[in-house]
C-alpha positions as CSV (number, residue, x, y, z in Angstrom):
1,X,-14.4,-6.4,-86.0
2,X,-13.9,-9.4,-84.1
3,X,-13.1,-12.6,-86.1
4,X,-14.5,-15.1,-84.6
5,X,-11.8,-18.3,-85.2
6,X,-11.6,-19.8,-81.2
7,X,-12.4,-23.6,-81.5
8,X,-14.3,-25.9,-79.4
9,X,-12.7,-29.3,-77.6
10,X,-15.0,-32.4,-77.7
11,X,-15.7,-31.7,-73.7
12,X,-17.0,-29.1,-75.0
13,X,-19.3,-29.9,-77.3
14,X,-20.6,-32.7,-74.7
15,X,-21.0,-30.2,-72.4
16,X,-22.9,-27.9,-74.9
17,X,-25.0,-30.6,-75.5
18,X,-25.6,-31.9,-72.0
19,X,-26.7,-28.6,-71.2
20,X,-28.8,-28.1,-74.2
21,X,-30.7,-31.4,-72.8
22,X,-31.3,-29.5,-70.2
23,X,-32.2,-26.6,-72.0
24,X,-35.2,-28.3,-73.6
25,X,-36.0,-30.3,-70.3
26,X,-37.5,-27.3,-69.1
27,X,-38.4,-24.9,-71.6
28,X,-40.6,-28.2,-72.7
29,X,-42.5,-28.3,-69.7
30,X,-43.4,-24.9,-70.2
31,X,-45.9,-25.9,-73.4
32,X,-46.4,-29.9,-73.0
33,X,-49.5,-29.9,-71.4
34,X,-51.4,-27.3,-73.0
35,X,-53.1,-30.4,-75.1
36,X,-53.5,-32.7,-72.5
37,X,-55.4,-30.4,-70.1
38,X,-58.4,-32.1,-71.6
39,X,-57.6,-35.8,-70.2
40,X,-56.7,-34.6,-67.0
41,X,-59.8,-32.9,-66.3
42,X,-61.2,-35.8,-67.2
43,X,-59.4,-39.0,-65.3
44,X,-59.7,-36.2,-61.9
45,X,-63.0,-35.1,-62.7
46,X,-61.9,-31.1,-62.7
47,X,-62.5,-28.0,-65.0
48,X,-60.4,-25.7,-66.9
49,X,-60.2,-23.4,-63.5
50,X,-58.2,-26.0,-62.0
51,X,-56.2,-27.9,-64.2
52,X,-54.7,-24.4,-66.1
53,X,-52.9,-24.4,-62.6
54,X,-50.6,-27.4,-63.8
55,X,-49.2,-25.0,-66.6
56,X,-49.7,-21.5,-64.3
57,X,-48.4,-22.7,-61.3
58,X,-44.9,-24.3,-63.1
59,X,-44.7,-20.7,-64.3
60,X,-45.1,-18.5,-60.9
61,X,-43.0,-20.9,-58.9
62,X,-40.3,-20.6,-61.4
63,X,-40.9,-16.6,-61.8
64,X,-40.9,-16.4,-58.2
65,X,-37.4,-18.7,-57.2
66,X,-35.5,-17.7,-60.3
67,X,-33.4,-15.1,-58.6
68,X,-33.0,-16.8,-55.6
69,X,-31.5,-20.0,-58.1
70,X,-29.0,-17.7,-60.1
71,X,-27.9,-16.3,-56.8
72,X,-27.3,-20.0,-55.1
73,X,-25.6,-20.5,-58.4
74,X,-23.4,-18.1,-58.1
75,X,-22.3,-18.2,-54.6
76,X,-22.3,-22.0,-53.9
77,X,-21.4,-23.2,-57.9
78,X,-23.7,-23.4,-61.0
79,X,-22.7,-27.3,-61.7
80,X,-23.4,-28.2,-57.5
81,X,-27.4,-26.3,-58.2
82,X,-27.5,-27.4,-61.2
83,X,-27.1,-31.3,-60.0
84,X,-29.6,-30.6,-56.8
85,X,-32.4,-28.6,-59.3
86,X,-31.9,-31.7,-62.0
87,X,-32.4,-34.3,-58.8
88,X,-35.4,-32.2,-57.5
89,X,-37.0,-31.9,-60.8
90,X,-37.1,-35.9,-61.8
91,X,-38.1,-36.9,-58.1
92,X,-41.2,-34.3,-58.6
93,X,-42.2,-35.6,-62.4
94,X,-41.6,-39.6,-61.2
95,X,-44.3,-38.6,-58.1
96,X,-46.5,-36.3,-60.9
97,X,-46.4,-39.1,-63.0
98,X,-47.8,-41.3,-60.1
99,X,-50.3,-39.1,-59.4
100,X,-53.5,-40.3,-57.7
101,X,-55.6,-37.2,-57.6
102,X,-55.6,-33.6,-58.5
103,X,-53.8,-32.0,-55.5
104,X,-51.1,-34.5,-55.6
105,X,-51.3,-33.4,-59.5
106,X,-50.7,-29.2,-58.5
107,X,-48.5,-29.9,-56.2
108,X,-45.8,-32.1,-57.6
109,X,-45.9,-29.8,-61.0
110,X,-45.2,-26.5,-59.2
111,X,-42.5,-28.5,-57.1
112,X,-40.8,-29.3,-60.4
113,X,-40.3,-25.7,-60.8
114,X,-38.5,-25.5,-57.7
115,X,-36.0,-27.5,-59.4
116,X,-36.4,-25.9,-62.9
117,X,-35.3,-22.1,-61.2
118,X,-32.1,-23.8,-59.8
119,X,-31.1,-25.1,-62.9
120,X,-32.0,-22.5,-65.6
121,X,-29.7,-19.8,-64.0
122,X,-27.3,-22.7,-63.8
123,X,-27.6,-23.9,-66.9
124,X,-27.0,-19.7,-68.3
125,X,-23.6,-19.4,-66.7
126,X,-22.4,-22.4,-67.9
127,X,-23.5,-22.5,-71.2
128,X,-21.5,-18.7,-71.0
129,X,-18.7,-20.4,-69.2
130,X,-18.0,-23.0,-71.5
131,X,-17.6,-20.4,-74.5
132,X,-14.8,-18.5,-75.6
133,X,-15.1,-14.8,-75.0
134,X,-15.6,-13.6,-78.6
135,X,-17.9,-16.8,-78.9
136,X,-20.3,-15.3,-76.0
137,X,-22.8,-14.4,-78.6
138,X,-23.4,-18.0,-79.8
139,X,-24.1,-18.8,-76.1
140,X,-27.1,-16.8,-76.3
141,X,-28.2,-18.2,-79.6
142,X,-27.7,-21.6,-78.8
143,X,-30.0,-20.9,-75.6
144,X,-32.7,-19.4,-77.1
145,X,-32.8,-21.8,-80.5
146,X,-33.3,-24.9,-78.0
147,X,-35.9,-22.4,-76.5
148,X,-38.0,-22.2,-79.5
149,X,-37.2,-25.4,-80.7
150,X,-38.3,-26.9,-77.0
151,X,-41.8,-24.4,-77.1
152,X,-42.5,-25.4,-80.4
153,X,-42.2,-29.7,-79.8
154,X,-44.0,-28.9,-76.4
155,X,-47.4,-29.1,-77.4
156,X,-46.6,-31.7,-80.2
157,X,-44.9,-33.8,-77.8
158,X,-47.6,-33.5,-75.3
159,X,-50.0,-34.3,-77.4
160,X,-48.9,-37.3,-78.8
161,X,-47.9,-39.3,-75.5
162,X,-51.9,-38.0,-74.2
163,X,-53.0,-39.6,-77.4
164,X,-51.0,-42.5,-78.0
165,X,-50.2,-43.5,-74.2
166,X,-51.4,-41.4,-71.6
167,X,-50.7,-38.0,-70.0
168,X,-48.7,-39.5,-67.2
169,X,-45.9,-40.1,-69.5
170,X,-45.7,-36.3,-70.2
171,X,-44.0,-36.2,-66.5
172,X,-42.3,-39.8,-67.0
173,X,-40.3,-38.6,-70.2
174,X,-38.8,-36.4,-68.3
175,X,-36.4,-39.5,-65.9
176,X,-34.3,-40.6,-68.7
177,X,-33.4,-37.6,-70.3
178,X,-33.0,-35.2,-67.0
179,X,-30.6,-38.7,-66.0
180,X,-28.5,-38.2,-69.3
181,X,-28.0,-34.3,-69.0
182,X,-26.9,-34.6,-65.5
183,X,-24.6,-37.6,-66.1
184,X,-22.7,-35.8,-69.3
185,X,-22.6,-32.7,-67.1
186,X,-21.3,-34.7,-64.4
187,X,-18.4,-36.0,-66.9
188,X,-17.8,-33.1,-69.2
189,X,-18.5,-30.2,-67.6
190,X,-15.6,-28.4,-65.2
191,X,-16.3,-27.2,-62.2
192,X,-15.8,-23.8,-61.3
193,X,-15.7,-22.5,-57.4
194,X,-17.3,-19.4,-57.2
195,X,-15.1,-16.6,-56.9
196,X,-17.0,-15.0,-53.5
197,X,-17.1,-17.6,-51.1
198,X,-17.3,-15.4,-48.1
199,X,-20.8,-14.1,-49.4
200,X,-23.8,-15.6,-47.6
201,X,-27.6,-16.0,-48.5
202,X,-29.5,-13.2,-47.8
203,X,-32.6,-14.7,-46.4
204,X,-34.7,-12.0,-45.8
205,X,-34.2,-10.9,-49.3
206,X,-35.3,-14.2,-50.4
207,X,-38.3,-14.6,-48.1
208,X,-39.3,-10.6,-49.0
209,X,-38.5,-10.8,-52.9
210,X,-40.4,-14.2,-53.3
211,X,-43.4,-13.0,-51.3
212,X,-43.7,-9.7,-53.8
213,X,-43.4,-11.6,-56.7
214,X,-46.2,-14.2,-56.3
215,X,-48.4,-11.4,-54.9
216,X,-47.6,-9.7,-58.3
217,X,-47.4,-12.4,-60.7
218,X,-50.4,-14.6,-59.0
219,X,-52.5,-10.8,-58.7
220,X,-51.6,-10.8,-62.7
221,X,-52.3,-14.1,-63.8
222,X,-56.4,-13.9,-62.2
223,X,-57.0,-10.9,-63.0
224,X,-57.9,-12.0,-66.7
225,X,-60.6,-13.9,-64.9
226,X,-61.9,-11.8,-61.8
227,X,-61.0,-8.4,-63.0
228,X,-58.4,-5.8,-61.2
229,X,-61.3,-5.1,-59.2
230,X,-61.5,-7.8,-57.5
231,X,-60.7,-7.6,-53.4
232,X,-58.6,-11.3,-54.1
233,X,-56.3,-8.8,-56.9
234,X,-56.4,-5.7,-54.8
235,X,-55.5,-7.7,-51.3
236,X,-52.5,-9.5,-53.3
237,X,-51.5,-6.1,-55.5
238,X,-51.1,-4.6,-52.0
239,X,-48.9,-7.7,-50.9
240,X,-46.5,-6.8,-53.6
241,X,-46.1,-3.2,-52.7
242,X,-45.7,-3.9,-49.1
243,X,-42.8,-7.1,-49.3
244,X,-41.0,-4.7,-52.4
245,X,-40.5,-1.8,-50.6
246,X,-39.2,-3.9,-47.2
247,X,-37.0,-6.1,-50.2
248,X,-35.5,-2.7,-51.4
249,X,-35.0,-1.5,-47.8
250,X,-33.3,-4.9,-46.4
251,X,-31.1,-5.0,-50.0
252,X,-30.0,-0.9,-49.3
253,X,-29.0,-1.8,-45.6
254,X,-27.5,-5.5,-46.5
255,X,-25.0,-3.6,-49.3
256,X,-23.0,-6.3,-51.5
257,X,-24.3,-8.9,-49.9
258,X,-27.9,-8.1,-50.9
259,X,-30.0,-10.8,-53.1
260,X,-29.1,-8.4,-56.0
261,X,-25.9,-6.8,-55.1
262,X,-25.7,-3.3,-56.5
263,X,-23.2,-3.8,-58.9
264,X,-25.7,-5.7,-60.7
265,X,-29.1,-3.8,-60.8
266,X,-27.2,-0.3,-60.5
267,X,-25.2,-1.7,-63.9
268,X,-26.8,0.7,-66.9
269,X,-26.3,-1.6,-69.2
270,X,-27.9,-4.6,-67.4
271,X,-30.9,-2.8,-66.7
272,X,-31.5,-1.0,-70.2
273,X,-31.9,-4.4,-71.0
274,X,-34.0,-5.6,-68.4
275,X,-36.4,-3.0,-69.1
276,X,-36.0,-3.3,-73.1
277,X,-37.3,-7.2,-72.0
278,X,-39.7,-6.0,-69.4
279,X,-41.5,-4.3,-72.5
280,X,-41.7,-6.6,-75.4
281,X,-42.3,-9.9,-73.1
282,X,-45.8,-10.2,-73.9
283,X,-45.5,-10.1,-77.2
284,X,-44.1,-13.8,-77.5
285,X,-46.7,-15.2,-74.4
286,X,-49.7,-13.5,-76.7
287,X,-48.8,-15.4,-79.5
288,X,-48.6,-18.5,-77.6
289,X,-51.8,-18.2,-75.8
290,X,-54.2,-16.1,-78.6
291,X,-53.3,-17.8,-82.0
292,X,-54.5,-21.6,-81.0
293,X,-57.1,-20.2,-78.8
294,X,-58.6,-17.6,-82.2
295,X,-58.1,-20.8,-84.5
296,X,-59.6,-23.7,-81.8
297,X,-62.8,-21.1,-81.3
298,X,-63.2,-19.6,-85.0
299,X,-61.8,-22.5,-87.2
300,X,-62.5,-25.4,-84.8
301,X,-59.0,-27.0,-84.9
302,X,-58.4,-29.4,-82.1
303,X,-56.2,-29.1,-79.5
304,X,-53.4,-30.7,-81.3
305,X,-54.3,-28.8,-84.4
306,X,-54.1,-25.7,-82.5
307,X,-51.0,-26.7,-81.0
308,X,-48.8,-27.1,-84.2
309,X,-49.9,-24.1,-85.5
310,X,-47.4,-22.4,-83.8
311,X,-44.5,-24.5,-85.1
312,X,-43.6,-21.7,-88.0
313,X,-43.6,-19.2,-85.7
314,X,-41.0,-21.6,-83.2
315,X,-38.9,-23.0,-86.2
316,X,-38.5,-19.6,-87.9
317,X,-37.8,-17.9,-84.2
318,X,-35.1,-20.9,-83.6
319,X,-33.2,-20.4,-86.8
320,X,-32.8,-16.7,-85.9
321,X,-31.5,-17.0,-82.2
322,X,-28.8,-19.0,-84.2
323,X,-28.1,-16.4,-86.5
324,X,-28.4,-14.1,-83.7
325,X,-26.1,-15.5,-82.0
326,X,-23.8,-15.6,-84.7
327,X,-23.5,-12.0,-85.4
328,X,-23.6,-10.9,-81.9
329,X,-19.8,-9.9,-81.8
330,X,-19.7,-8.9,-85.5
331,X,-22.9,-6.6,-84.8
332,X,-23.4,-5.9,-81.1
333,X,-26.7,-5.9,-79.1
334,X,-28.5,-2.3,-79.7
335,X,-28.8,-3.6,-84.0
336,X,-29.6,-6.7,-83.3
337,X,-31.9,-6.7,-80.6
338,X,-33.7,-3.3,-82.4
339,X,-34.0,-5.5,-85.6
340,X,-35.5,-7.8,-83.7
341,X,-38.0,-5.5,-81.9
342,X,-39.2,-3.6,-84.8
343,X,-39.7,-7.0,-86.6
344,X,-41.9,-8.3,-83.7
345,X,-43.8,-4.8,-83.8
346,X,-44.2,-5.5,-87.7
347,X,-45.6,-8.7,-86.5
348,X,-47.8,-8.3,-84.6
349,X,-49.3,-5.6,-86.6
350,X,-49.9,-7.8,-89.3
351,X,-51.6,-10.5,-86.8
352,X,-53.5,-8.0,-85.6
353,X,-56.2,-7.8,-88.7
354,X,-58.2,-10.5,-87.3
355,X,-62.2,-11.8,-88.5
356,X,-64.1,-14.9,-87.9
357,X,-63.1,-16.0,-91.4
358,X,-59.1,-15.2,-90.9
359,X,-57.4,-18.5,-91.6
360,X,-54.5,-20.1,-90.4
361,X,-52.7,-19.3,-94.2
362,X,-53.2,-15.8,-93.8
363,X,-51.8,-15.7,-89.9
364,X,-48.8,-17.4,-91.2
365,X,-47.1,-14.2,-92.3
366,X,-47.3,-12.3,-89.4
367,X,-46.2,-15.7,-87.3
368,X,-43.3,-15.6,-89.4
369,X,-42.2,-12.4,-88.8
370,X,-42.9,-12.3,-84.9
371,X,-40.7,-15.4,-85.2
372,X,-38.0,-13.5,-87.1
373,X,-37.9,-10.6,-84.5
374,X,-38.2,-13.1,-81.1
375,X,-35.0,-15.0,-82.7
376,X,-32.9,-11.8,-83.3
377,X,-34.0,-10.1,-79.7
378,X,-33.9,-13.2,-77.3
379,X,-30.0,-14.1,-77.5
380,X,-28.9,-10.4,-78.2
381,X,-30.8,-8.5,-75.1
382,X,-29.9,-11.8,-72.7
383,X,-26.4,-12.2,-74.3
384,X,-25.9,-8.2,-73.2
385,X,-27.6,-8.7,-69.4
386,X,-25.3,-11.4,-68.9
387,X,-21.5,-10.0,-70.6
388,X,-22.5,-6.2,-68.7
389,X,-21.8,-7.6,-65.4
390,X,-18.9,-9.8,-63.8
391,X,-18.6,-13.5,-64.7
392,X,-19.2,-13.9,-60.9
393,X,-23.0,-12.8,-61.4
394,X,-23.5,-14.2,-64.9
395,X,-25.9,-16.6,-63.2
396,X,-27.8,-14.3,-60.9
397,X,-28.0,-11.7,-64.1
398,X,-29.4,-14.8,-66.2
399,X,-32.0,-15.3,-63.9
400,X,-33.1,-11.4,-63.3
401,X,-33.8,-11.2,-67.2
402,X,-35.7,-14.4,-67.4
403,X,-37.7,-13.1,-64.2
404,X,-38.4,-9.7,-66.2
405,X,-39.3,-11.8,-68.9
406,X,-41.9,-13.7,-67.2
407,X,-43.1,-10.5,-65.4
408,X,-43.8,-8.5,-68.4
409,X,-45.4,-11.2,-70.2
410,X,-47.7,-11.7,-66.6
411,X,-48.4,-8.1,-66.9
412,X,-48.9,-8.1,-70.6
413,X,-51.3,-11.2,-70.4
414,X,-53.0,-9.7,-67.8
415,X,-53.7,-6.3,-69.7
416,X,-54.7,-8.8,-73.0
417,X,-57.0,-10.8,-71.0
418,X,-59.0,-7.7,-69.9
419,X,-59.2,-6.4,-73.6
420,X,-60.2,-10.0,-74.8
421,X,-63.0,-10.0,-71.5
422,X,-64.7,-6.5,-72.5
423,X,-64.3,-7.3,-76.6
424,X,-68.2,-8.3,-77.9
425,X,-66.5,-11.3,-79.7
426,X,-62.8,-13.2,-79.5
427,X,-61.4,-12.1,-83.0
428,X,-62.0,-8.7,-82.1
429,X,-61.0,-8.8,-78.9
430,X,-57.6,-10.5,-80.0
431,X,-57.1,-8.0,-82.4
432,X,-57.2,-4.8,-80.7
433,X,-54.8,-6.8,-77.6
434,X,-52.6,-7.3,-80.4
435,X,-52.4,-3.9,-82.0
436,X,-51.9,-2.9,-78.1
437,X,-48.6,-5.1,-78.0
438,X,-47.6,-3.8,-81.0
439,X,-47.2,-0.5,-79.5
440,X,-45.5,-2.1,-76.8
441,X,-42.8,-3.4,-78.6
442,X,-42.7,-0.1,-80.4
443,X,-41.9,1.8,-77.3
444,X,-39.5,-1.1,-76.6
445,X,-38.1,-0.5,-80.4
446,X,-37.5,2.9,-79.2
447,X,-35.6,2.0,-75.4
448,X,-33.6,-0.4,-76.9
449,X,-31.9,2.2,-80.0
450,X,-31.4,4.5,-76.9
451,X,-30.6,2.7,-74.5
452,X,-29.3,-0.4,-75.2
453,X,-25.1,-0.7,-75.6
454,X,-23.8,-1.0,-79.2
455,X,-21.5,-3.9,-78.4
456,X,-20.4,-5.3,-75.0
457,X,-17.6,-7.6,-73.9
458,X,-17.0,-9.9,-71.0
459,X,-15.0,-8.3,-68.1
460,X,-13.1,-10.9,-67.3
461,X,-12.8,-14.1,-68.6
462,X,-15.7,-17.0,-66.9
């Protein structure tokens, strides 16, 4: 077994550091507003049908340009993306921020995701690059503690500037500290010329690929509302078929130029863990969306209330991506990643046994334990994606994961908000959706012992 003695430089460490700014910068944004929703709809007059957009649509933007970021990354240089993404996402949170109505609202936030998909893929390969190769593990850990640490001071955060200043500043927090991670990363961080130069941007894979994936992951995401019946979900289901089979016929004729080359989504052990991911994804989004909404409707905690309620399940998820990360070269992905599973299964089986008069003391078990398993799977299952393929692609494999990640929990949410809808009351209905993921992250329990590598290395060194 692997010792793992390499040592750090103070660039380094900057660099680690820069880029775990950056980290939280957008991970944050995923969770801030979920408390301030309120005061919007208020100041802009609007309901819940509208302003959920300035959380949803963040999300399907990123889902749907994440690829197409890791692959820029990759063949034009992660700290060059990285730098435009940063730029694009503080011009778009200085004009949210300024906001004078609702559409100006919608369409700065879901522009600020254009800028979050160029740098997350960025930020993945660097973070990777910067390591030493029996290190690569801690990489992952780092990621995914600043993930859950970020998730869980999200609502918090949010929250407290709605209160104590106003929601505006939720988007104008955002200048100085984007401005210090991209000037450390500026100093401190090395660039690196990608190693294909002579590859170009396969357009009609982009333009194909990010027309399926919002007719999927929009399709998904109002369903919960409409129903799968719907002609809206049917129209944009068939959208998705249509623009995935022409991507998978332009990628076969385009060969190793393709969006996703061949080397990486023909890789076995890339795409065990894709599909491992694609499984168990929900589990985490449920757990964000169902435990303040069962306490806020049942136990009439306030949106704040609600909010920190999830902060055992974060903290205890953040300290086990470290220790994940730790172990990953002493242990190797399949153990790891299947401890992690079954403990999310265990989880959410105990979260499942859910009544009106269910407090928040007797959640906290299960929370922990979901935490325990998300910590132990997140780092192992990305930190394997990324060392299966070529350095070259560590960016472009970052950003397929995450984009499984968000596509399972679309689907998952989407299958959990039906349950909920034809469930005579919410704590039922939120406790046979979660005895449903359950068995999803059982069968994903069961890919990832079979499937998953016992222990990976980088190829070559990043």
């Amino acid at each position: 077994m692997p010792a793992l003695n390499s040592t750090l430089g103070k660039e380094q460490y900057l660099g680690l550091a820069a880029l775990s700014v950056a980290v939280f910068l957008v991970a944050n944004d995923f969770t801030a507003f979920a408390p301030a929703l309120p005061a919007i709809e208020s100041e802009f007059n609007v309901d819940i049908t509208t302003s959920q957009w300035i959380i949803n649509g963040y999300a399907l933007v990123f889902g749907v340009l994440i690829i197409t970021g890791g692959r820029l990354a990759d063949l034009y240089g992660r700290r060059g993306v990285f730098f435009c993404g940063t730029l694009i996402f503080i011009f778009f949170s200085i004009l949210g921020g300024l906001a004078v109505n609702a559409n100006m609202l919608l369409i700065s936030r879901a522009l600020m995701a254009v800028g979050a998909a160029l740098m997350w893929p960025s930020i993945l390969g660097m973070t990777y690059n910067l390591m030493p190769d029996d290190r690569s593990g801690q990489a992952g850990g780092l990621i995914m503690a600043v993930c859950a640490f970020a998730n869980a001071v999200g609502p918090v955060l949010g929250g407290i500037l709605a209160d104590l200043l106003s929601w505006r500043w939720i988007f104008l927090i955002n200048i100085p500290i984007a401005s210090i991670a991209l000037f450390v990363c500026w100093k401190v961080v090395p660039f690196t010329p990608p190693e294909q130069t002579e590859e170009k941007i396969d357009y009609p894979g982009v333009a194909t690929l990010s027309i399926s994936l919002f007719g999927l992951l929009f399709a998904l995401d109002i369903s919960g509302q409409i129903g799968f019946k719907h002609p809206l979900v049917i129209v944009l289901l068939t959208i998705f078929l249509v623009f995935i089979c022409l991507f998978s016929v332009i990628e076969c004729r385009i060969g190793r130029t393709a969006l996703v080359p061949g080397d990486v989504i023909g890789n076995k052990k890339f795409l065990s863990a894709s599909v491992v991911t694609l499984l168990v994804a929900v589990l985490y989004f449920s757990a964000l969306l169902y435990i303040p909404q069962f306490l806020t409707k049942t136990q009439g905690y306030s949106a704040m209330q609600s909010g920190m309620s999830l902060i055992p399940l974060m903290v205890v998820s953040g300290i086990f991506a470290y220790i994940s990360g730790r172990f990953y070269e002493l242990i190797g992905p399949r153990w790891l990643a299947g401890a992690g599973t079954l403990c999310m299964c265990v989880g959410m089986f105990m979260l499942s046994h859910l009544s009106d008069n269910t407090g928040f003391i007797s959640l906290l078990p299960g929370m922990m334990m979901l935490g325990t398993g998300i910590g132990l799977f997140n780092p192992a299952v990305t930190t394997a994606a990324i060392t299966a393929v070529s350095p070259s692609r560590a960016s472009l494999a970052g950003a397929v994961i995450y984009m499984f990640k968000i596509a399972g929990g679309a689907i998952g949410l989407g299958m959990n908000a039906t349950i909920v809808a034809f469930s005579p009351d919410i704590s039922s209905g939120i406790d046979r959706a979660f005895t449903v993921n359950a068995y999803l992250a059982l069968a994903g329990l069961v890919a990832c012992l079979f499937f998953v590598g016992a222990s990976q290395k980088k190829e070559v060194s990043g």
